[in-house]
N, C-alpha and C positions, 0 to 999 in steps of 0.2 A: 423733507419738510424744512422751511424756513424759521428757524428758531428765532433767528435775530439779526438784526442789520444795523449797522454805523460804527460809530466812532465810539468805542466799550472804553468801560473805567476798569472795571478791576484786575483786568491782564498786567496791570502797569503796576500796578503796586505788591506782587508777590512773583520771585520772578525763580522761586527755588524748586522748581517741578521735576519730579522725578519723570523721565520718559520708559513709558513701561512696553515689555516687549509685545507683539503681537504672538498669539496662540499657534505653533505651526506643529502641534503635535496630537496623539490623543489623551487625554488626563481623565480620572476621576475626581469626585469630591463629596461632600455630605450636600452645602447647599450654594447653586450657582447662581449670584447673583448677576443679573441682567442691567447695564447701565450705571455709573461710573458718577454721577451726577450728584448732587444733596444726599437726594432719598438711597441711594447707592451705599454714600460713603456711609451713611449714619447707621444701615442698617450691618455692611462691613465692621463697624466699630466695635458696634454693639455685640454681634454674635464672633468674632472677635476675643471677644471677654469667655468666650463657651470652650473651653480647652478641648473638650472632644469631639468640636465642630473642623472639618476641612472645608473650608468656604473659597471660593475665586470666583472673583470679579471679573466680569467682561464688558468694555464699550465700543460703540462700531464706532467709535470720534478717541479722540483722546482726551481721558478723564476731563471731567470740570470744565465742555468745550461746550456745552450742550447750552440748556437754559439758564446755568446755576450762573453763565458770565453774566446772564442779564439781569439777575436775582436784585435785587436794591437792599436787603438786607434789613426788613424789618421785622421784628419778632413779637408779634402780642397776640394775648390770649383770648380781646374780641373779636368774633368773627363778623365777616363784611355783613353779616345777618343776626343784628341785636339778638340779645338772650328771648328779652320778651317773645318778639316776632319767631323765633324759633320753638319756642313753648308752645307758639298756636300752632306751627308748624307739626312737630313733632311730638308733642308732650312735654310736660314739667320735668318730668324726671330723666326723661331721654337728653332733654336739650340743657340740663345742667350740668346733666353727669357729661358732656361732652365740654362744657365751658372748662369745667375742670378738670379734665384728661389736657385739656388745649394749656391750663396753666403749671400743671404737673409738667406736659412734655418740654413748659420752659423753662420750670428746674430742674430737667434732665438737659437741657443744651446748655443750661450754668455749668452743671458738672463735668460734663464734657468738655467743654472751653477749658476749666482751668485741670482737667488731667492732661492735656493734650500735650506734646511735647514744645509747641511753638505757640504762640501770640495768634490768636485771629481776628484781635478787635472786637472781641465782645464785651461789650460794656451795656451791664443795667440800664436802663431805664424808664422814665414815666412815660404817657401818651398824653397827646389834649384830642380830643377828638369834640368838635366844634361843630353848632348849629350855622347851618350853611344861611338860613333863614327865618325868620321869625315863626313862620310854619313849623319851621322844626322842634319847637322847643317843647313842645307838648310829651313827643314820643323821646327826646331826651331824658326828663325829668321821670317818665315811666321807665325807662331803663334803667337812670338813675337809683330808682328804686326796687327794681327788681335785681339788678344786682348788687346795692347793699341787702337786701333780704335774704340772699345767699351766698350771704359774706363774701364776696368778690371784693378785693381793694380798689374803691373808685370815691372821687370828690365831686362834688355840683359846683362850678365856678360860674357866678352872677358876670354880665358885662363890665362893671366896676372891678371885679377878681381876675378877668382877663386886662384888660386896660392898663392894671397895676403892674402885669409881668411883661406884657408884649407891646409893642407899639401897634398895636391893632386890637379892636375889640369886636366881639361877636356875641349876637341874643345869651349863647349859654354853649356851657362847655364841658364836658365830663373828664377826668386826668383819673387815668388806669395807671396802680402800679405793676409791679413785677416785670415788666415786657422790658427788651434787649431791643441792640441795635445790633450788627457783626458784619464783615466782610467774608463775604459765601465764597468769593474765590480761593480765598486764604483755606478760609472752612474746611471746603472738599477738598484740596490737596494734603492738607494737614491733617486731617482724616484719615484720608488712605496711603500715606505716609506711617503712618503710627501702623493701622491695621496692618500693610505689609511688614512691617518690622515685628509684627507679633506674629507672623506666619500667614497673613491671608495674600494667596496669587493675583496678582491684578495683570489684567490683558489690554491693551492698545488696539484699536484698527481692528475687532475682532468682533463681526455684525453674528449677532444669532440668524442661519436662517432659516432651519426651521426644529421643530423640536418635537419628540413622541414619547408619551406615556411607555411605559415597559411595566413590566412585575417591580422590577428594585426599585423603579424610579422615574427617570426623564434621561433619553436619548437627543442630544443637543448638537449638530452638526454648524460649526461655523468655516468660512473659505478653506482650512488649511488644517482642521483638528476638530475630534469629537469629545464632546464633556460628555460623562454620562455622572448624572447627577441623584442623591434622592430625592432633594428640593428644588425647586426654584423659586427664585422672589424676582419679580419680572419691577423693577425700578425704571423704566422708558420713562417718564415722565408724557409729556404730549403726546408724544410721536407712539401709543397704542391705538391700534385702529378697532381692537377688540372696544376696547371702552369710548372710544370717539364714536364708530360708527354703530355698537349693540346696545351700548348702556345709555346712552340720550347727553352725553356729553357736549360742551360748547365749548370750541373753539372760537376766541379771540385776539385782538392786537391792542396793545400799548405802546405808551413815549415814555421816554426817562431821559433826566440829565444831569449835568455834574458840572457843579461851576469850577472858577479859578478858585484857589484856597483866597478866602475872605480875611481882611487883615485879625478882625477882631467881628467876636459871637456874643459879646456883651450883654446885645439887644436880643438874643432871643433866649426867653427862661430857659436856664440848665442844660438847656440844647435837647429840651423836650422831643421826640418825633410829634409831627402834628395833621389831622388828617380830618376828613369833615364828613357831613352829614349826605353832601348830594352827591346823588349818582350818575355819571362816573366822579368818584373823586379824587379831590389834589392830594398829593401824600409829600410830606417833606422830612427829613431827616438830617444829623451833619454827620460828617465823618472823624476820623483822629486827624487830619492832616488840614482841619479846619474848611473843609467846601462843605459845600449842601447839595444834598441829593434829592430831584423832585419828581413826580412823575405823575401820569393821570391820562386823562383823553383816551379812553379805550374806546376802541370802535367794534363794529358787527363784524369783520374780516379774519377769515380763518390765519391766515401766515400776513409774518413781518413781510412789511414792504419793503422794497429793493431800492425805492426815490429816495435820493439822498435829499433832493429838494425839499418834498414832503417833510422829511424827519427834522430840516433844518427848522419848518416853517413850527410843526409843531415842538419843537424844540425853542424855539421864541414866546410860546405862547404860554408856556409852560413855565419860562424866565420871568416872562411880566405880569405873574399870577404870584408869586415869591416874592417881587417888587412890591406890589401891591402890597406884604403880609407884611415887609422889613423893607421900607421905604427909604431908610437911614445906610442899607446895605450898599457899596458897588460891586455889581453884581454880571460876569461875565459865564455866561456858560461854556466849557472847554471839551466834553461829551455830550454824544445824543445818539440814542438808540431806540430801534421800533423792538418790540422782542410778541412773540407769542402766547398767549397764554391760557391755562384751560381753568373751564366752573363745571363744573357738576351737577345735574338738573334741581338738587337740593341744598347745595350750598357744602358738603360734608367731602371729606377726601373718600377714594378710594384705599381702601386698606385691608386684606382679609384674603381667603383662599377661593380659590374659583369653582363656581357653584357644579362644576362638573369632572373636575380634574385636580383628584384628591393630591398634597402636594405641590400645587402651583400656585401661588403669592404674589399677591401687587400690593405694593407700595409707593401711590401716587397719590402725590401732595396737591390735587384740584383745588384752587380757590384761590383767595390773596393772604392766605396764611401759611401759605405751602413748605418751609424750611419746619414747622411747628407741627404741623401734619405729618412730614417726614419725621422727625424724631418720634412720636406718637405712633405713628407706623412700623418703625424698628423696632418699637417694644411689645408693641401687638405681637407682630410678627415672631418676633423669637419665641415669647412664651406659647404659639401655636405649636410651634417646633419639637418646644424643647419639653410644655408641661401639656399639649395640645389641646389647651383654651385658654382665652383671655373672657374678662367679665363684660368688655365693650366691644368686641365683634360683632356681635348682633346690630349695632348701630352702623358700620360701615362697609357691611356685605356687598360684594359686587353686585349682585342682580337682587336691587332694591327698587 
């Protein structure tokens, strides 16, 4: 599968990568994890921490090559699918107790950032998440409300309360605290950096290809060595065809870009991330090294495209939508990438054990919150393991 295509940001700015060996023997372990990726390293970290865990990691690419390059690095606890709208969805109780597993799991990547041995640019921040159009503000102000009713930290900014901070103003705006900003490249090697330093194996170049139930456990043959494992936690991220083509999965494509570093940020409040109401929508963010990172334009297309043209064009298009936002800006974009993406026929990650094969674990961050999902899935996951239940598996069972 075609994860992603062009001209990537985050290779350039982290350049201390440990190359790990590929598997050329047989080993055992407690739990092997599949996939090297976000959802990989976090749940590595995590069980990690479990001293009577033997855990190794395995990826058929070399760590952090997969989706995580094309990740943009934004971390907030609303999902692409208001609370409200999810409460009709789901239920009141279901769909809150998930908003706040979503803002737990991003004071669990607080924690994480600052134990970690090295820097990955995690820095706090607010959200503005903006009425695209005057239609919109209805279903705002009901969110508005429904998530201070369940004490979520969020503000209602009038078009005069926007106007005041941005050089642009819009019907209405909602500004969510708690949410992060981070460089995911950094992230997952820094990650699995630390976890191998605590004793967790990590493999290179090392594809699962096929795997069988036993009595002990899981029989795991890849090119050159077999794992025999008691667990496994299956982290692929996209590229599962078990959940693309049985669970009702959607595969998609996106643009992202990365300007020249901007002299000065002045004009844009606090260097809020900022993202709107319409569907597909603009997502903007800056980084430490002063650019701004944007993205949007998702289309119906299962894999990134290979036209560099295309990505140029929608990579312009995406420039003079930011234009638009910060007119005061000069504004050069210096990256552009198509990347792939997946949603989930409900909006929710995969996260949980397989409804048939006691022992085998996914950890897949479906959606536009997926680094948040990933952390949330790590901790699911271990407590499966280790106390075998968690209180929110019921909400994100594979065959739902």
């Amino acid at each position: 599968m075609i994860l992603h295509h062009g001209h990537l940001y985050w290779p350039e700015t982290y350049t201390d990568i440990i190359q790990y060996p590929k598997l050329e023997e047989n080993i055992s372990c407690d739990v092997l994890i599949v996939g090297g990726g976000i959802s990989g390293a976090l749940c590595a970290h995590v069980l990690s921490k479990e001293t009577e865990l033997n855990v190794v990691v395995i990826d058929r690419r070399h760590p952090g090559s997969g989706s995580s390059l094309a990740n943009t690095g934004l971390l907030q606890f609303s999902s692409d699918q208001m609370l409200h709208e999810m409460m009709e969805q789901k239920g009141e109780q279901d769909a809150v107790y998930f908003y706040q597993l979503c803002q737990d799991a991003l004071k669990d990547l607080s924690k994480v950032a600052a134990e970690l041995s090295e820097d990955t640019d995690f820095r706090p921040k607010k959200s503005l998440y903006f009425a695209s159009s005057k239609d919109d503000v209805s279903k705002l102000v009901l969110e508005y409300e429904t998530l201070k009713n369940y004490n979520f930290p969020v503000e209602y900014l009038k078009p005069s309360d926007i106007s005041s901070r941005f050089p642009f103003s819009k019907p209405a705006a909602l500004v969510t605290s708690g949410d992060a900003d981070v460089n995911p490249f950094k992230c997952v090697h820094i990650l699995l950096k630390d976890a191998a330093a605590a004793g967790v194996r990590i493999y290179a170049k090392t594809p699962l290809l096929t795997k069988a139930k036993t009595v002990e456990g899981f029989t795991c043959e890849t090119e050159n060595g077999t794992v025999s494992a008691r667990y496994i936690i299956l982290a692929t991220g996209y590229e599962n065809d078990f959940i693309v083509q049985k669970m009702g999965a959607d595969l998609n494509r996106t643009y992202a870009i990365v300007t020249e570093p901007v002299q000065t940020l002045k004009s844009w409040y606090k260097e809020w991330m900022i993202w709107e109401t319409k569907r597909p929508y603009l997502y903007m963010r800056t980084t430490k090294d002063g650019r701004i990172i944007a993205g949007g334009l998702d289309e119906d297309k299962a894999e990134a495209t290979l036209n560099d043209e295309i990505i140029k064009e929608r990579g312009e298009r995406i420039l003079r939508k930011v234009k638009k936002h910060f007119p005061d800006l000069s504004l050069k974009f210096s990256h552009a990438w198509c990347a792939t993406f997946g949603e989930s026929h409900d909006g929710l990650p995969y996260i949980g054990e397989h409804p048939n094969r006691l022992g085998e674990y996914y950890c897949l961050g479906f959606g536009g919150n997926g680094t948040v999902y990933s952390m949330m899935g790590a901790t699911i996951i271990k407590d499966l393991i280790t106390k075998g239940t968690h209180p929110a598996s019921h909400l994100f069972k594979i065959a739902r």
